[in-house]
N, CA and C atoms as a LAMMPS dump frame, in Angstrom:
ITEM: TIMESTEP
0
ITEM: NUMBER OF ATOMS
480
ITEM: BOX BOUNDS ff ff ff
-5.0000000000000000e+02 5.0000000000000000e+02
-5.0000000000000000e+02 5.0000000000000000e+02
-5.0000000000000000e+02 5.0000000000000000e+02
ITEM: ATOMS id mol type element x y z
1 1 1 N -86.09 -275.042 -108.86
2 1 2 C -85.781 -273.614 -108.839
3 1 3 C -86.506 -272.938 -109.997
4 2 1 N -87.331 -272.307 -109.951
5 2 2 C -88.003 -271.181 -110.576
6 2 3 C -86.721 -270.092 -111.511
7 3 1 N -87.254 -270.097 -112.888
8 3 2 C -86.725 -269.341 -113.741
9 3 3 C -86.104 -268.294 -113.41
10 4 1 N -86.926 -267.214 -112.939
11 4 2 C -86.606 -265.865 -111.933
12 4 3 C -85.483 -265.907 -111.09
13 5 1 N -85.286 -266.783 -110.083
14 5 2 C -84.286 -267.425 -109.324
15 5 3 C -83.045 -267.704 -109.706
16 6 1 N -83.071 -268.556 -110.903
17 6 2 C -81.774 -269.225 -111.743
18 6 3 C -81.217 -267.595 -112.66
19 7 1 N -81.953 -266.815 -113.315
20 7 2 C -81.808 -265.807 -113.952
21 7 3 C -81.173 -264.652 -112.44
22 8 1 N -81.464 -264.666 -111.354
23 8 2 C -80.998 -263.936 -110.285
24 8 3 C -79.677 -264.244 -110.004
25 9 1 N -79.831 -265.773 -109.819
26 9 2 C -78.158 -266.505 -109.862
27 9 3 C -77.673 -266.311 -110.119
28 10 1 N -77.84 -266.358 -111.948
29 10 2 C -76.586 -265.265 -113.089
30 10 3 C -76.071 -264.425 -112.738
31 11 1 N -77.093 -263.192 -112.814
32 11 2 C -76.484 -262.055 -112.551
33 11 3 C -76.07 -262.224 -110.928
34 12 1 N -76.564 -262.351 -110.378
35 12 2 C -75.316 -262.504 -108.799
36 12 3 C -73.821 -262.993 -108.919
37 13 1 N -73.743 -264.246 -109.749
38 13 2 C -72.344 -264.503 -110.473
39 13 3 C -71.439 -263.242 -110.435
40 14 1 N -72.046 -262.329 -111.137
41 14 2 C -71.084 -261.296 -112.077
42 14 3 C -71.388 -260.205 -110.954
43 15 1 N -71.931 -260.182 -109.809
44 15 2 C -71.914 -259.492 -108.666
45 15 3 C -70.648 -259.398 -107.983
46 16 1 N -69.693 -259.038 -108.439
47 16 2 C -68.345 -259.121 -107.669
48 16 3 C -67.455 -257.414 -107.474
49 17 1 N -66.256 -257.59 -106.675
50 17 2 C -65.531 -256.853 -106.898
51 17 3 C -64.997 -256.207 -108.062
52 18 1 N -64.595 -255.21 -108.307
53 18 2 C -64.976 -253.46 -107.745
54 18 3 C -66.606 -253.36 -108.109
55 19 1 N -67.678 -254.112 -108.454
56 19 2 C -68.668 -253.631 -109.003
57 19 3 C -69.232 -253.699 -107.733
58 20 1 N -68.994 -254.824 -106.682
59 20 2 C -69.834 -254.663 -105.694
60 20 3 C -69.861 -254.13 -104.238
61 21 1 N -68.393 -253.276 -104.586
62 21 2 C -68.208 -251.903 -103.792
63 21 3 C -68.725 -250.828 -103.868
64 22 1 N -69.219 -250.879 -105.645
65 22 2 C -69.495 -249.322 -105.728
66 22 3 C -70.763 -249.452 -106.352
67 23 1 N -71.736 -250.277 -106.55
68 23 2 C -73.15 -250.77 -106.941
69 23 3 C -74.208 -251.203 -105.856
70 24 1 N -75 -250.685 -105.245
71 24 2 C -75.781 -251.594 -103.965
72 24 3 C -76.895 -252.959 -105.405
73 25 1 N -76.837 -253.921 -104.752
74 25 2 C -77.225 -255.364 -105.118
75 25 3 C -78.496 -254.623 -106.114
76 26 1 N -79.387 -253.954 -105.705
77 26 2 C -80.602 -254.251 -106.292
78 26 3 C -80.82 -253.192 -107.362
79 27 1 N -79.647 -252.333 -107.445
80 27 2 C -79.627 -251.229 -108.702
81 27 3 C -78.622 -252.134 -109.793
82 28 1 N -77.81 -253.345 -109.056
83 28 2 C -77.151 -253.927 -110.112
84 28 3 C -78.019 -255.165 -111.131
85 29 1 N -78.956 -255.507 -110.178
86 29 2 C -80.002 -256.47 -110.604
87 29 3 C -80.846 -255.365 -111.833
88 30 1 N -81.653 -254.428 -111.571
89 30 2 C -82.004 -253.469 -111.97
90 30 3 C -80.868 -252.961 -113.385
91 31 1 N -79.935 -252.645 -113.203
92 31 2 C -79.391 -252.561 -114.689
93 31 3 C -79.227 -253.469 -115.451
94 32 1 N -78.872 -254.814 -115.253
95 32 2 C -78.366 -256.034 -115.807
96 32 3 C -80.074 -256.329 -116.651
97 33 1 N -81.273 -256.136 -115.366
98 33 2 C -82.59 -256.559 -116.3
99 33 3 C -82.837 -255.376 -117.298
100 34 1 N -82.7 -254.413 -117.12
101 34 2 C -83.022 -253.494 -117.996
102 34 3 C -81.612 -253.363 -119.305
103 35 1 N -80.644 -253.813 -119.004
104 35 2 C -80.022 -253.915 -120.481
105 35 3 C -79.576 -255.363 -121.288
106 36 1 N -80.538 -256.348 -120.202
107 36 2 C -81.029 -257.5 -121.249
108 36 3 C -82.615 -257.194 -121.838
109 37 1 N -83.263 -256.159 -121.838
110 37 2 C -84.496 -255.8 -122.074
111 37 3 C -84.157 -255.053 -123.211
112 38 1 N -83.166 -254.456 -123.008
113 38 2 C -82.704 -253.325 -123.954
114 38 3 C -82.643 -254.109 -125.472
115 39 1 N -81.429 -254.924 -125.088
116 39 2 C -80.75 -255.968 -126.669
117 39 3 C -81.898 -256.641 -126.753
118 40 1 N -82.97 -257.262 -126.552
119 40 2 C -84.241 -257.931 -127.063
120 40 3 C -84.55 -256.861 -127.916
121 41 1 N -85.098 -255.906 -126.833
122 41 2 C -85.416 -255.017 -127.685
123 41 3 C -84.832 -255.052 -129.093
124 42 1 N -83.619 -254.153 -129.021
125 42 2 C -82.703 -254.175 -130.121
126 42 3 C -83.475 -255.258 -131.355
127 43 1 N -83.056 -256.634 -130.602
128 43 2 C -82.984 -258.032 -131.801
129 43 3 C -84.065 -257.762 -132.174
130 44 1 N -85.494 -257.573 -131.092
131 44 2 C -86.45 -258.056 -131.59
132 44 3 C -87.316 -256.751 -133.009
133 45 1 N -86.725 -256.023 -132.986
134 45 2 C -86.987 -254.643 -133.915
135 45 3 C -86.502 -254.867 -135.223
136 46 1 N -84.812 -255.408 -135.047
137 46 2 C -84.355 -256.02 -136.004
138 46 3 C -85.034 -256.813 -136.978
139 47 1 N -85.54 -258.4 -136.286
140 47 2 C -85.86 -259.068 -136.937
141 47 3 C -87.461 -258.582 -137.456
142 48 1 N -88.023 -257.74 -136.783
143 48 2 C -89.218 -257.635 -137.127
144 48 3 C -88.713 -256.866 -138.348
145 49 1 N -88.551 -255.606 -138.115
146 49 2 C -88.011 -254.392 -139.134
147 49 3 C -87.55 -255.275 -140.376
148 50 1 N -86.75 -255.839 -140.206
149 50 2 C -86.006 -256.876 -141.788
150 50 3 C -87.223 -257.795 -141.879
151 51 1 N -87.855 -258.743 -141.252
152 51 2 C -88.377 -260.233 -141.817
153 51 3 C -89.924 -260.369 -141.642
154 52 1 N -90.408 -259.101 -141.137
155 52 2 C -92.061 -259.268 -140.892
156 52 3 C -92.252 -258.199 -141.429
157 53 1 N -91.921 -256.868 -141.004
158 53 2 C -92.785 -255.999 -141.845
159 53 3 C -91.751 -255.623 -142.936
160 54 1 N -90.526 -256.464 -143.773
161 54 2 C -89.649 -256.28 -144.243
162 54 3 C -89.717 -255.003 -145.095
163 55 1 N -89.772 -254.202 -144.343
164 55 2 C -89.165 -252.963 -144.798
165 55 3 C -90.675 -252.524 -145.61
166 56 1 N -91.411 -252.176 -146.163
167 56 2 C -92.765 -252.243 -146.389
168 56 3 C -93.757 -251.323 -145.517
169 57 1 N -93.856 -250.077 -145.886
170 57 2 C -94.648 -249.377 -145.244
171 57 3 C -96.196 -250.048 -145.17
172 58 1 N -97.098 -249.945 -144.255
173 58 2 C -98.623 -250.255 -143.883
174 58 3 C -99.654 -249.454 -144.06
175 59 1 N -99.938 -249.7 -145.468
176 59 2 C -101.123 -248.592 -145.334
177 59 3 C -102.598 -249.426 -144.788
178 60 1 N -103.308 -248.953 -143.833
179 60 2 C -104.311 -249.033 -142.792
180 60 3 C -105.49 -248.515 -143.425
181 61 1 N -105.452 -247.325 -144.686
182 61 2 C -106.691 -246.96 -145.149
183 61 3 C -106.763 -245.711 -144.856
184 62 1 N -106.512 -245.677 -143.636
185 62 2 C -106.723 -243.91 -142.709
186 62 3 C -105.275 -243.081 -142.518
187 63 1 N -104.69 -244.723 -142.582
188 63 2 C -102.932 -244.137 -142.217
189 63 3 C -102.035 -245.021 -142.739
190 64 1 N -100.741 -244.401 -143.148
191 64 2 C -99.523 -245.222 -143.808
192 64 3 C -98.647 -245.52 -142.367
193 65 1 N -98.473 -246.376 -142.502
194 65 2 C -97.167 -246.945 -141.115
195 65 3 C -96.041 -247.414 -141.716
196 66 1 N -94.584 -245.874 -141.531
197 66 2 C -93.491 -246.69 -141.95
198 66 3 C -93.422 -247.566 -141.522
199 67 1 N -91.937 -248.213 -141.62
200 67 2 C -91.899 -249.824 -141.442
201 67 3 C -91.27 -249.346 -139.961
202 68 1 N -90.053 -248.339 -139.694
203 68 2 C -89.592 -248.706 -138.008
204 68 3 C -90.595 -248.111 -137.282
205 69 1 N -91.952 -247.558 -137.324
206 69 2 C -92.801 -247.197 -136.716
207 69 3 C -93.712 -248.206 -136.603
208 70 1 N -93.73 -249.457 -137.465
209 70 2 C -94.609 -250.595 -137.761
210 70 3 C -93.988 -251.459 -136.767
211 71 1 N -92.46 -251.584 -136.976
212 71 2 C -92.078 -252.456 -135.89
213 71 3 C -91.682 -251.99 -134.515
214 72 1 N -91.908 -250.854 -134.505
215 72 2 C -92 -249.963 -132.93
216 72 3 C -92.75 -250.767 -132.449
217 73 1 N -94.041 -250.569 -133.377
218 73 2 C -95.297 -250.88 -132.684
219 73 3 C -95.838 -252.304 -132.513
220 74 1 N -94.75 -253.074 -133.086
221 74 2 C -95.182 -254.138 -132.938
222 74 3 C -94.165 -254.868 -131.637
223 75 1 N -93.198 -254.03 -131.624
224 75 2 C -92.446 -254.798 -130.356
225 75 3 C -92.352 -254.727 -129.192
226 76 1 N -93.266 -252.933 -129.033
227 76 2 C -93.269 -252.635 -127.816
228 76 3 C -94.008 -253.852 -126.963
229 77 1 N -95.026 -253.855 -127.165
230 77 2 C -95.85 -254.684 -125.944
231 77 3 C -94.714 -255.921 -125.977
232 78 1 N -94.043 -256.179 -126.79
233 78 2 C -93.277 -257.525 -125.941
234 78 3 C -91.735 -256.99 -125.349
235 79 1 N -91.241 -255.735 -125.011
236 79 2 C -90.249 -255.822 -124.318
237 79 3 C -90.985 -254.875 -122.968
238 80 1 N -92.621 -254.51 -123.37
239 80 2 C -93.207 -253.863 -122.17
240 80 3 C -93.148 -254.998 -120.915
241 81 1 N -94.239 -256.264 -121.326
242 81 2 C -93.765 -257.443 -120.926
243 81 3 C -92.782 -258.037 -120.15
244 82 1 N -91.936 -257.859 -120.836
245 82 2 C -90.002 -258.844 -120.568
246 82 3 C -89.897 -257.788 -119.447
247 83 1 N -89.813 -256.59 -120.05
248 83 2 C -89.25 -255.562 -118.783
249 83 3 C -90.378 -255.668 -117.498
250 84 1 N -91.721 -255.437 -117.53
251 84 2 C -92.329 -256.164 -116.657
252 84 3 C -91.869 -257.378 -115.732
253 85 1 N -91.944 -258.285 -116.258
254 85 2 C -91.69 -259.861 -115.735
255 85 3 C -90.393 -259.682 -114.878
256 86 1 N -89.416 -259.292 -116.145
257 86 2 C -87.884 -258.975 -115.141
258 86 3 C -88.128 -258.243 -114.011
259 87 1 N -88.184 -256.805 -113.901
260 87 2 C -88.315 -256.354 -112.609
261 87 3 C -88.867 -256.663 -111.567
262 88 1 N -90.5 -257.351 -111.537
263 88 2 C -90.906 -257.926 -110.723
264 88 3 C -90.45 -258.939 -109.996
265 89 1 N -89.886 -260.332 -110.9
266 89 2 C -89.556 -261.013 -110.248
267 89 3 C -87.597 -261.305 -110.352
268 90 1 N -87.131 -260.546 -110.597
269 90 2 C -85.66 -260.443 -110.972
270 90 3 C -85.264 -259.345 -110.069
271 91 1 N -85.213 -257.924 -110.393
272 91 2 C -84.941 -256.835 -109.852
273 91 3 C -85.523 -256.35 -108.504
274 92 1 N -87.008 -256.483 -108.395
275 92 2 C -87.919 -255.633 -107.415
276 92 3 C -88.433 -257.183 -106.773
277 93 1 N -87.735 -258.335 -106.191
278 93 2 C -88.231 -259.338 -105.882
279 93 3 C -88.732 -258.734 -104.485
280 94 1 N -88.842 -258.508 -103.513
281 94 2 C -89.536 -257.962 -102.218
282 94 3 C -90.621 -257.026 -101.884
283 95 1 N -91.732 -257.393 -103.122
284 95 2 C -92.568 -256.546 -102.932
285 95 3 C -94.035 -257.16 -102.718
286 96 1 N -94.692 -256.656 -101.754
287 96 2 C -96.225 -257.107 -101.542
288 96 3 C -97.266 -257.032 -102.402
289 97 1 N -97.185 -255.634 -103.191
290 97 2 C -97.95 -255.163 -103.999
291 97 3 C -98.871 -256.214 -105.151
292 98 1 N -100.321 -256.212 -105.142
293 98 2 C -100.149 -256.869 -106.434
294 98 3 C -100.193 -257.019 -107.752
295 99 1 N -99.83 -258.15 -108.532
296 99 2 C -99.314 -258.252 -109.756
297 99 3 C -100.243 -257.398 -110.918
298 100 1 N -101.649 -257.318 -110.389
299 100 2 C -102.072 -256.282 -111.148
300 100 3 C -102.089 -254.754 -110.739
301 101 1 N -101.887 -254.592 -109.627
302 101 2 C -101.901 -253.016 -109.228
303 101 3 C -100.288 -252.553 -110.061
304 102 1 N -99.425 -253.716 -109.472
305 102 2 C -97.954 -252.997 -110.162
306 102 3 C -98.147 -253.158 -111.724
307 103 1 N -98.358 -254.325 -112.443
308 103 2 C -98.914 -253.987 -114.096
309 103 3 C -99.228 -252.541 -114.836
310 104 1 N -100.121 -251.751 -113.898
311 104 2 C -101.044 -250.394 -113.895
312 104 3 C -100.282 -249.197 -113.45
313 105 1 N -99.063 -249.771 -112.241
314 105 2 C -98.209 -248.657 -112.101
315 105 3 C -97.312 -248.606 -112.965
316 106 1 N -96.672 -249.798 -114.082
317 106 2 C -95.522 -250.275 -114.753
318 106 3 C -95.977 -249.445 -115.873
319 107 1 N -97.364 -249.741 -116.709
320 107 2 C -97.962 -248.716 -117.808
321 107 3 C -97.738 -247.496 -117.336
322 108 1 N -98.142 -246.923 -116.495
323 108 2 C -98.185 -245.439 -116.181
324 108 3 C -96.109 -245.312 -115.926
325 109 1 N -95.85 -245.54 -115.495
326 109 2 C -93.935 -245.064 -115.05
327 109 3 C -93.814 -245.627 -116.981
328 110 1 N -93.462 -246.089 -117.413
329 110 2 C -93.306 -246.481 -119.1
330 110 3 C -93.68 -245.041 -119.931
331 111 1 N -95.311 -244.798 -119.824
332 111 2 C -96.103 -243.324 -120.716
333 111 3 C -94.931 -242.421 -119.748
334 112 1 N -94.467 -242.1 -118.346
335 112 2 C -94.219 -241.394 -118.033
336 112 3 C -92.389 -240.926 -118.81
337 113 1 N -92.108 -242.022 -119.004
338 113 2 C -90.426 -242.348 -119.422
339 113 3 C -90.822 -241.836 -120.796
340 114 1 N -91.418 -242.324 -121.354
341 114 2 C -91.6 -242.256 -122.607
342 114 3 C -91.841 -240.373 -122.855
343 115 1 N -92.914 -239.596 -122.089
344 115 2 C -93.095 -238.188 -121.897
345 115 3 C -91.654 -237.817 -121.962
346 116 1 N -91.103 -237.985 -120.817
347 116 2 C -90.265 -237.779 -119.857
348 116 3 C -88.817 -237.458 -121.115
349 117 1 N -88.563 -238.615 -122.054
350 117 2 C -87.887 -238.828 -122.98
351 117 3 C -88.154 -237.789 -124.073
352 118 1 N -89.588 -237.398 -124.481
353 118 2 C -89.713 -236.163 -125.314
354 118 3 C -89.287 -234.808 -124.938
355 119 1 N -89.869 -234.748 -123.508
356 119 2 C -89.481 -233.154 -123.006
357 119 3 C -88.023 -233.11 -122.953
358 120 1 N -87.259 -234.614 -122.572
359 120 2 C -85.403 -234.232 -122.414
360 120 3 C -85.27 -233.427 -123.888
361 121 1 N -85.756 -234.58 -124.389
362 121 2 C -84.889 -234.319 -125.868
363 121 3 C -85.212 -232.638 -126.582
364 122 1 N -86.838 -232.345 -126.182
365 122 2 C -87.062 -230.979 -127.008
366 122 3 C -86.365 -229.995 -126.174
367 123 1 N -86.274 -229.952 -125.159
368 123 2 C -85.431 -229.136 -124.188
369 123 3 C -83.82 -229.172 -124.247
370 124 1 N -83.14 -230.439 -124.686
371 124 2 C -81.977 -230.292 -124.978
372 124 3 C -81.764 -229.769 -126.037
373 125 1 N -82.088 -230.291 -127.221
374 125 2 C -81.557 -229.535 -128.454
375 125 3 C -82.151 -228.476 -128.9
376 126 1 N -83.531 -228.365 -128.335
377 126 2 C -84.301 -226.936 -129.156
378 126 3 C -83.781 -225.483 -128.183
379 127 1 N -83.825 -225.789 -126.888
380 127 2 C -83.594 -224.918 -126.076
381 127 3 C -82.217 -224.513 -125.263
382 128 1 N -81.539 -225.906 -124.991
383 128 2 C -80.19 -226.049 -124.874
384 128 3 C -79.029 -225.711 -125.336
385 129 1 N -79.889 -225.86 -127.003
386 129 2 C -78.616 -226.135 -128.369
387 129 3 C -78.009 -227.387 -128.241
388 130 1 N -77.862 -228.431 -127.506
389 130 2 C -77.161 -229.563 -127.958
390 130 3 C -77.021 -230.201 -128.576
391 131 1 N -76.028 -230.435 -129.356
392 131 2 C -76.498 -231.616 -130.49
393 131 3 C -77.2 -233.019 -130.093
394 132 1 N -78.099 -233.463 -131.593
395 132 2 C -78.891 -234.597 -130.902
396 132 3 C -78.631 -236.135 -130.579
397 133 1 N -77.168 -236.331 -130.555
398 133 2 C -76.738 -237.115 -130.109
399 133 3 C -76.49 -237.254 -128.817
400 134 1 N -75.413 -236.072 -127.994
401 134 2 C -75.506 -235.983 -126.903
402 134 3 C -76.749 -236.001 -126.319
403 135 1 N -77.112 -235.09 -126.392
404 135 2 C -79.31 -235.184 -126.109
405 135 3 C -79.413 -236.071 -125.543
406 136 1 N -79.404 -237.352 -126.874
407 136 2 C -79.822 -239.045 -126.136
408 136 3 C -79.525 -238.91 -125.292
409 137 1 N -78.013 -239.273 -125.204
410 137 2 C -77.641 -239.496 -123.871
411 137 3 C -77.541 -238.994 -122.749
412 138 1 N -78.072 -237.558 -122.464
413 138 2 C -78.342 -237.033 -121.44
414 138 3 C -79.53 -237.802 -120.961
415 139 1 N -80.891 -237.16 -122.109
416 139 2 C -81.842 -237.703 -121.804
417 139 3 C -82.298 -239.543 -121.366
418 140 1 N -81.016 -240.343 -122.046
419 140 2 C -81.232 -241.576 -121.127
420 140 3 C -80.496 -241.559 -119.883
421 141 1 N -79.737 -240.959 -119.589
422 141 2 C -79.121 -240.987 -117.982
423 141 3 C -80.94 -240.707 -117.404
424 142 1 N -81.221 -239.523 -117.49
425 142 2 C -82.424 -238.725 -117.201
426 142 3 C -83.46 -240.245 -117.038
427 143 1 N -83.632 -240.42 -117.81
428 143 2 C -84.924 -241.311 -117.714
429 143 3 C -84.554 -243.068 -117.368
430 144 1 N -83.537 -243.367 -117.284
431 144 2 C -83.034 -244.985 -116.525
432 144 3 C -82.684 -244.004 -114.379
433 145 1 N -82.443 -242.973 -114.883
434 145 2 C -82.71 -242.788 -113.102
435 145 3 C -84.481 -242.504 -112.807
436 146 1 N -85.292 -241.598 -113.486
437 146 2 C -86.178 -241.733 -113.198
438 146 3 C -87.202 -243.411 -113.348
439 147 1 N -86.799 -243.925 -114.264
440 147 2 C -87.519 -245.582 -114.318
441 147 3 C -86.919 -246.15 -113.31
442 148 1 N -85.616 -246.155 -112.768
443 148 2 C -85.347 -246.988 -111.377
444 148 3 C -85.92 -246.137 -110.412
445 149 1 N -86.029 -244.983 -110.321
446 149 2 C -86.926 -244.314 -108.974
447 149 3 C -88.659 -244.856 -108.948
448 150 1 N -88.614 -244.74 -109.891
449 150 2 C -90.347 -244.792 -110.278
450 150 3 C -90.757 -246.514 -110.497
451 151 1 N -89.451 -247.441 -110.714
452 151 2 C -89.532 -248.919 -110.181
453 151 3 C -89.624 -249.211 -108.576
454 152 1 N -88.77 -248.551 -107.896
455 152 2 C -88.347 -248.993 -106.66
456 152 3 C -89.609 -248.196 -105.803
457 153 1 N -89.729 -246.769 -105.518
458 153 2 C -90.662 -246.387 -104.755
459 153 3 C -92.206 -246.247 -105.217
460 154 1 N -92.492 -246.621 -106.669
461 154 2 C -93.668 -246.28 -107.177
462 154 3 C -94.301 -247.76 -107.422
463 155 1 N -94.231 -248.436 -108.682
464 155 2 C -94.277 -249.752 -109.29
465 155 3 C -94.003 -251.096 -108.543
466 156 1 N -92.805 -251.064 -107.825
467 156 2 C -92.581 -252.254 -106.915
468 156 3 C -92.264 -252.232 -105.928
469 157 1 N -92.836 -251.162 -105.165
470 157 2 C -92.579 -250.455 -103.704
471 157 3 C -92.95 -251.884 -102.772
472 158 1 N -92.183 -251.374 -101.875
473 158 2 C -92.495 -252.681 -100.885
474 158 3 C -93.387 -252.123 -99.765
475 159 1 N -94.901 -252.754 -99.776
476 159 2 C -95.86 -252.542 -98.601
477 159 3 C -95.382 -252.013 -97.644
478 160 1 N -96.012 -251.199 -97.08
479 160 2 C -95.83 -250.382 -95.675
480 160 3 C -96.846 -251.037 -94.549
């Protein structure tokens, strides 16, 4: 049994009643990969932020790199990755498409979340007035529905 498979298993486990009355299967697969993507995330910022670029701004010559902008940048490409890998073969398992065309749609829906995440936020609090806490969390409702729309019919659409 293939990794992908055994990791599907799991979360099917915890596929039960009331969740699997009121969840269809592949938006529950779909949250479960995206908020084990999330806590990597999390850890992996952590440990970078404390034990690699321990706290230590980067000066480059041309440019200073705080340190959580140092370990932004150093962690993205590996939860771009994880979240990659997961959806494809975890979440969006029924798709024809291939592994490099969806790669190219996964970059583009990501820059788009990522946009997508600036305009919530300058539009909530600059124009809204909301405070910028709530914000977030508007703006992540906002952008985990647009990344599952833009997973399912865009990125890992299933061939026509």
């Amino acid at each position: 049994m293939r990794i992908a498979e055994k990791i599907g298993t799991l979360i099917d486990h915890f596929y039960i009643r009331p969740i699997s009355n009121l969840v269809p299967h592949e938006i529950f697969r779909y949250g479960v990969c995206g908020g084990v993507n999330m806590l990597l995330d999390i850890v992996w910022f952590y440990i970078i932020y404390h034990y690699i670029v321990a706290l230590r701004y980067i000066d480059l010559g041309v440019v200073v790199i705080s340190p959580h902008i140092a370990a932004f940048i150093i962690v993205f490409p590996i939860t771009f990755f994880t979240g990659f890998w997961l959806n494809r073969n975890v979440a969006f398992r029924a798709t024809s498409v291939g592994q490099g065309a969806q790669l190219l749609r996964y970059a583009l829906t990501v820059g788009g979340s990522i946009l997508l995440n600036y305009a919530c936020l300058k539009l909530f609090v600059e124009v809204c007035h909301i405070w910028a806490t709530p914000a977030k969390g508007l703006t992540t409702v906002v952008s985990v529905a647009y990344s599952y729309l833009a997973g399912r019919y865009f990125t890992f659409r299933k061939q026509d």
